[in-house]
C-alpha angles and dihedrals in degrees: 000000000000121000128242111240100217142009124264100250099041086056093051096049090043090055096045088047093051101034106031101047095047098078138038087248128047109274098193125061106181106101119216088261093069093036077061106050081046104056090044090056088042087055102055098031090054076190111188094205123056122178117173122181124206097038094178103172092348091251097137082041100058088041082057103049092056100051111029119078119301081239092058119121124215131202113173118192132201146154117224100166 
């Protein structure tokens, strides 16, 4: 079974270091709670394949990347027209 790259606090306090600090407003909307929930779900799912529409900043991505598998794939979709 692959392996998560990274714990679950230490995801969520890497993406609000990195996302909510970089602008004069907030980036990132999901709160820890749902990080959380997330990563829970994230841990006993192990999926391979993540797509997540309505990217926005890439905040919840980047969450996911850390914690899912090393195999999982990504794909991220927006509209920024």
């Amino acid at each position: 079974m692959p392996t998560v790259a990274v714990d679950i606090e230490t995801a969520i306090a890497d993406t609000y270091h990195i996302f909510k600090f970089k602008a004069t407003k907030p980036i990132i909307d999901t709160t820890e709670a749902d990080l959380r929930s997330c990563g829970r779900v994230i841990k006993e799912v192990q999926p391979n394949r993540i797509l997540e529409i309505g990217t926005y900043y890439g905040g919840l991505m980047y969450f996911l990347c850390q914690v899912c598998p090393e195999d999982c794939t990504f794909v991220a979709v927006d509209n920024w027209a």
